[in-house]
C-alpha positions as a Markdown table, in Angstrom:
| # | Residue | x | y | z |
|---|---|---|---|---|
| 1 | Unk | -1.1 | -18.3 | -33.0 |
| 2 | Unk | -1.6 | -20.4 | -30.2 |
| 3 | Unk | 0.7 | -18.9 | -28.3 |
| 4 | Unk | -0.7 | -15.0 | -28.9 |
| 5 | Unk | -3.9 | -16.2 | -27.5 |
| 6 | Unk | -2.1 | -17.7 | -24.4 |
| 7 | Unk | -0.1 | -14.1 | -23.9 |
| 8 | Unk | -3.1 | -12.2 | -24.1 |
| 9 | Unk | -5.3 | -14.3 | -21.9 |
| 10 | Unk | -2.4 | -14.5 | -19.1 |
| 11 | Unk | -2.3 | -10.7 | -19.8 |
| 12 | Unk | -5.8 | -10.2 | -19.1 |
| 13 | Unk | -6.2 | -12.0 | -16.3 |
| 14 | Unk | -3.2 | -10.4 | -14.3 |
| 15 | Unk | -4.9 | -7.0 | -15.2 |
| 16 | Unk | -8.0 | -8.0 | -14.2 |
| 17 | Unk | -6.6 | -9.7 | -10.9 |
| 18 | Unk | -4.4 | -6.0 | -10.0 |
| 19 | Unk | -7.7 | -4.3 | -11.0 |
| 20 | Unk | -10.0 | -5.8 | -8.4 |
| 21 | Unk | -7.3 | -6.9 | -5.6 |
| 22 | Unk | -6.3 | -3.1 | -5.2 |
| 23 | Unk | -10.1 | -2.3 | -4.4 |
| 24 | Unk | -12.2 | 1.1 | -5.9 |
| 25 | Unk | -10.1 | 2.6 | -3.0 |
| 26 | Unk | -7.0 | 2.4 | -4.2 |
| 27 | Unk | -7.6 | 3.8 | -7.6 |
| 28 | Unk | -10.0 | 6.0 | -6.9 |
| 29 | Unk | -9.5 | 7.0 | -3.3 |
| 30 | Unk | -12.5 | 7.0 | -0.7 |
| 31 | Unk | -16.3 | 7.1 | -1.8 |
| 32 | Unk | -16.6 | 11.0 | -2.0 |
| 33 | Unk | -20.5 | 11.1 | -1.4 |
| 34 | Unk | -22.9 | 8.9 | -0.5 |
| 35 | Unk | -25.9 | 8.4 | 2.2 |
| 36 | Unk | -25.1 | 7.6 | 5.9 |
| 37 | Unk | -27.3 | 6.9 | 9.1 |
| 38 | Unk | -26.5 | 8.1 | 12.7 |
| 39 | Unk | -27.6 | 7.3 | 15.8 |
| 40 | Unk | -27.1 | 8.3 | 19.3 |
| 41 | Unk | -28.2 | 4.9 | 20.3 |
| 42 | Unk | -25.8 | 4.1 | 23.2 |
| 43 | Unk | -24.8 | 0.3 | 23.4 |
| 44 | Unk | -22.5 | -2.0 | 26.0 |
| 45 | Unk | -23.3 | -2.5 | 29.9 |
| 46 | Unk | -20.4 | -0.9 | 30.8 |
| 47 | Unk | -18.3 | 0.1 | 28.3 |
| 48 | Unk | -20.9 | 2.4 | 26.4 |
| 49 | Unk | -20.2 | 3.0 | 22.8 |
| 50 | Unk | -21.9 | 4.5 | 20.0 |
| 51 | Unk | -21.3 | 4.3 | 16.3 |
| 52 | Unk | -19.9 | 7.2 | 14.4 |
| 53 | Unk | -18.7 | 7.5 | 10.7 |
| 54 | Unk | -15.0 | 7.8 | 9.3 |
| 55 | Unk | -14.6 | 9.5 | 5.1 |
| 56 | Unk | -11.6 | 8.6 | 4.5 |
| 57 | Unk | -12.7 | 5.0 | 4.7 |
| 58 | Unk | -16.4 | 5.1 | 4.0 |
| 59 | Unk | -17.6 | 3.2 | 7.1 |
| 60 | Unk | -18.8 | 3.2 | 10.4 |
| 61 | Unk | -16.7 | 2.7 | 14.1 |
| 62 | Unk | -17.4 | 1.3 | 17.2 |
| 63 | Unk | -16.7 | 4.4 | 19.1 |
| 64 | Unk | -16.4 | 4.3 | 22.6 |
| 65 | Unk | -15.2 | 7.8 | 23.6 |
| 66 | Unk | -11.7 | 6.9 | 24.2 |
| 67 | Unk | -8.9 | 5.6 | 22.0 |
| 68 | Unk | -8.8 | 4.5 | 18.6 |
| 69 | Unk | -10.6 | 4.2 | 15.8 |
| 70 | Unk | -11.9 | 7.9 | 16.2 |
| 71 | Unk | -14.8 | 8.7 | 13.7 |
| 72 | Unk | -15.2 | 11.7 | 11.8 |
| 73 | Unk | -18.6 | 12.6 | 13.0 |
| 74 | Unk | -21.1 | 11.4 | 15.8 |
| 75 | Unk | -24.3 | 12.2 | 16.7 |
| 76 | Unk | -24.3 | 13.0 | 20.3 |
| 77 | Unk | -27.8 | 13.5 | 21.1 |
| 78 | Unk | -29.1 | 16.3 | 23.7 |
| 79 | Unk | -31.7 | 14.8 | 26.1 |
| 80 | Unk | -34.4 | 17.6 | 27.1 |
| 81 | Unk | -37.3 | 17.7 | 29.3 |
| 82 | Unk | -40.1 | 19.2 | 27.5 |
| 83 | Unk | -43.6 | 19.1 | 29.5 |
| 84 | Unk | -42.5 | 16.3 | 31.6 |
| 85 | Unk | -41.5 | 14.6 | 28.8 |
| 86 | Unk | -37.9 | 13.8 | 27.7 |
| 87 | Unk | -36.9 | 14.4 | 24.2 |
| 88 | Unk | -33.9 | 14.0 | 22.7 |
| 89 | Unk | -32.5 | 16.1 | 20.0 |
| 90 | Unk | -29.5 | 15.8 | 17.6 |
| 91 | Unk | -26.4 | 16.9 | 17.8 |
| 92 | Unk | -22.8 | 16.4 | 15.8 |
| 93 | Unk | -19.7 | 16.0 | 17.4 |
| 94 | Unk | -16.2 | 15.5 | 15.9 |
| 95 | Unk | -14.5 | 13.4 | 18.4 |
| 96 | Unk | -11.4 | 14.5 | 17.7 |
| 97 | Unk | -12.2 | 18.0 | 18.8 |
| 98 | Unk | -10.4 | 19.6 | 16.0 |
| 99 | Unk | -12.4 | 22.3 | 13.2 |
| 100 | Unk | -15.6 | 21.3 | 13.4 |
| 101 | Unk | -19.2 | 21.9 | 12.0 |
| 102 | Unk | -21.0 | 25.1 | 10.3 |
| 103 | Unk | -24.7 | 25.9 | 10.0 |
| 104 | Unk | -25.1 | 26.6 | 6.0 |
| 105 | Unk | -28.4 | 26.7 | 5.3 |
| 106 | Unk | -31.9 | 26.0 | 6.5 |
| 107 | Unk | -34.8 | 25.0 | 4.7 |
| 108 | Unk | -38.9 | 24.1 | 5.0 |
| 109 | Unk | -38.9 | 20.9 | 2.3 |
| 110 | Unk | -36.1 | 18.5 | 1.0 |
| 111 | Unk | -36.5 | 19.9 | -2.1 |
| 112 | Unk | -35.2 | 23.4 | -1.1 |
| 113 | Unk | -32.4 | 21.8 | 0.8 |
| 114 | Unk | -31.0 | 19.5 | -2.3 |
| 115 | Unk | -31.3 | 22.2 | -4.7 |
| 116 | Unk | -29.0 | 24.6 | -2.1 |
| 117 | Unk | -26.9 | 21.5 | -1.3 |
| 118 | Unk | -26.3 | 21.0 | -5.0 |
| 119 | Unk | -25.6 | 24.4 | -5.4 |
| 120 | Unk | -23.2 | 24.6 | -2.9 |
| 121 | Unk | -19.7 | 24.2 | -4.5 |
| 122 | Unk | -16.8 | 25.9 | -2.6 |
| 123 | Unk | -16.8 | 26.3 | 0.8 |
| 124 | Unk | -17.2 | 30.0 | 1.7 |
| 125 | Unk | -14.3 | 31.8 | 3.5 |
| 126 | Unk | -15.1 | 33.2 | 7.3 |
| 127 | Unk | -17.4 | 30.3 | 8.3 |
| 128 | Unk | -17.2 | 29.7 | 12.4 |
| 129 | Unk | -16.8 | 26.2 | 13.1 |
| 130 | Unk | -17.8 | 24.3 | 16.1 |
| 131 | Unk | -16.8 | 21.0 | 17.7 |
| 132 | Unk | -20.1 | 20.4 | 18.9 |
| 133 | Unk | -23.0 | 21.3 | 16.3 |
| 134 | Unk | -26.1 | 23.2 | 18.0 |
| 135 | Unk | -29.5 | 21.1 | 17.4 |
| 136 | Unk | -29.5 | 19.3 | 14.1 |
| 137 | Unk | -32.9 | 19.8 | 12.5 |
| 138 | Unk | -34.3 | 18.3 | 8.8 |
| 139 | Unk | -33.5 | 19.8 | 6.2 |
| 140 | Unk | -30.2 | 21.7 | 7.6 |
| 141 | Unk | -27.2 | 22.0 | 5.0 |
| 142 | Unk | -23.7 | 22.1 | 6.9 |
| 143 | Unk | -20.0 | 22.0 | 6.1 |
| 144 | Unk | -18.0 | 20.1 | 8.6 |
| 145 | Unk | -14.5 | 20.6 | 8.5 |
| 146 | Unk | -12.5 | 17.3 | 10.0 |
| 147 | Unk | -9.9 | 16.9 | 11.8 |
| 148 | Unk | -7.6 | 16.5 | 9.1 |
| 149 | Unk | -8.6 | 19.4 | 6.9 |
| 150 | Unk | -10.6 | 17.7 | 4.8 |
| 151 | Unk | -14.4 | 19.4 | 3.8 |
| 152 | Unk | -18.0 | 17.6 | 3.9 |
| 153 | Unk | -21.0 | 19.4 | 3.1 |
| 154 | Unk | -23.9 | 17.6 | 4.6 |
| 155 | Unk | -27.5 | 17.8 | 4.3 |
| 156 | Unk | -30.1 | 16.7 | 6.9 |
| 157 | Unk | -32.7 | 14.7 | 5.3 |
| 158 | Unk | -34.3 | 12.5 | 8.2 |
| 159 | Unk | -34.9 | 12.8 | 11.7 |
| 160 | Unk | -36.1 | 9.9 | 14.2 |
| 161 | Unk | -36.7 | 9.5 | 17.6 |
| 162 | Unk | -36.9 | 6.0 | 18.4 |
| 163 | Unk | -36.6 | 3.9 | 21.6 |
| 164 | Unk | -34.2 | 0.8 | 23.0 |
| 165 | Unk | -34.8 | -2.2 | 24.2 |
| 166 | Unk | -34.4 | -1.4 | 27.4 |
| 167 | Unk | -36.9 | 1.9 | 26.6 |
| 168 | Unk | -33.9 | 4.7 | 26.2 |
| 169 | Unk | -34.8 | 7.0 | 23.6 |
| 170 | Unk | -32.7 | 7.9 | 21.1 |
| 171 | Unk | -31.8 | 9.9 | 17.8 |
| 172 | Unk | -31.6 | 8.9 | 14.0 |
| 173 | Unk | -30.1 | 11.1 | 11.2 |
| 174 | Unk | -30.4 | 10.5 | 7.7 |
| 175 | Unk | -28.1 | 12.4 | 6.0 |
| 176 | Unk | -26.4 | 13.1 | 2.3 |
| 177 | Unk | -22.6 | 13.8 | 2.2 |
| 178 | Unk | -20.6 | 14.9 | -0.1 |
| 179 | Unk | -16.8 | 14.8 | 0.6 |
| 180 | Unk | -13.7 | 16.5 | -0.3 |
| 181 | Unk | -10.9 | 14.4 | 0.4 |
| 182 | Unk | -7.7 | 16.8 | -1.1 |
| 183 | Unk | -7.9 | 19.5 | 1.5 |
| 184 | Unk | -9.5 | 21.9 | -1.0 |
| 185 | Unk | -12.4 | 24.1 | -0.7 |
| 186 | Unk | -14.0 | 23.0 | -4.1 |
| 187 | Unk | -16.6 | 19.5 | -4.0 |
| 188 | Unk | -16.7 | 17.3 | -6.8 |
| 189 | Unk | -19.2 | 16.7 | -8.7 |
């Protein structure tokens, strides 16, 4: 009986241990939706770089507009004088200058925008898509298509305009993803 016991336990703990060393990632594949913050905030003396956001591997890149890794999406803000004043305004970019992002929807509360984005299921045929987004304003729905093929609706839930250290102003975008991984047209749930 002893023995049994022994079996099972060595048997549970190898599964256990092949469960957790393979990661969520290798069973289930990347993190198909979540929350993410970008920011145009530029950072180095003089190597600038800026941090943009990779799917396939749910996380964030030192990007420095050259070489490797090369994000997904950036925001690449647009600096505007506006009554003397500069601004800066949002923008995506997909670094690797391949597909591209499409305007959706447009909406006057978050809670218009996350009932469209909810809605929004399979990606329509005929959209034009664009390797550098027009302005990003709140509560904007838009499919990018990456550079692999893959689709990401996104939805635009925050805006900031904040200002460095060194007094540069910069942008912040809060935004909800939802990711399609397979190539296909259809998002999960």
């Amino acid at each position: 009986m002893r023995r049994i016991y022994r079996r099972w336990f060595r048997f549970t703990v190898a599964f256990l241990f092949i469960m957790t060393a393979g990661g969520c990632d290798g069973w289930f594949g990347p993190e198909k939706s979540g929350e993410i913050r970008l920011s145009s905030q530029l950072f180095g003396s003089e190597n600038f770089y800026l941090y943009g956001y990779g799917y396939e591997q749910a996380e964030y890149y030192r990007y420095r507009f050259e070489g490797e890794p090369i994000p997904d999406i950036i925001n690449e803000a647009y600096r505007v004088i506006e009554d003397g004043e500069v601004k800066v305004l949002p923008g995506f970019n997909i670094p690797a200058q391949v597909n591209g992002f499409a305007l959706v929807g447009e909406f006057l509360s978050l809670e218009e925008a996350r009932t469209f984005y909810n809605d929004y299921r399979n990606v329509e045929e005929g959209l034009q898509y664009e390797t550098i987004s027009d302005t990003v304003e709140q509560y904007q729905v838009w499919i990018q298509k990456t550079s692999a093929g893959n689709y990401v609706k996104l939805m635009v839930k925050e805006i900031e305009t904040l200002q460095g250290e060194s007094g540069d102003a910069y942008s912040e975008v809060t935004l909800e993803y939802t990711y399609q991984p397979d190539g296909s047209t259809e998002f999960p749930d």
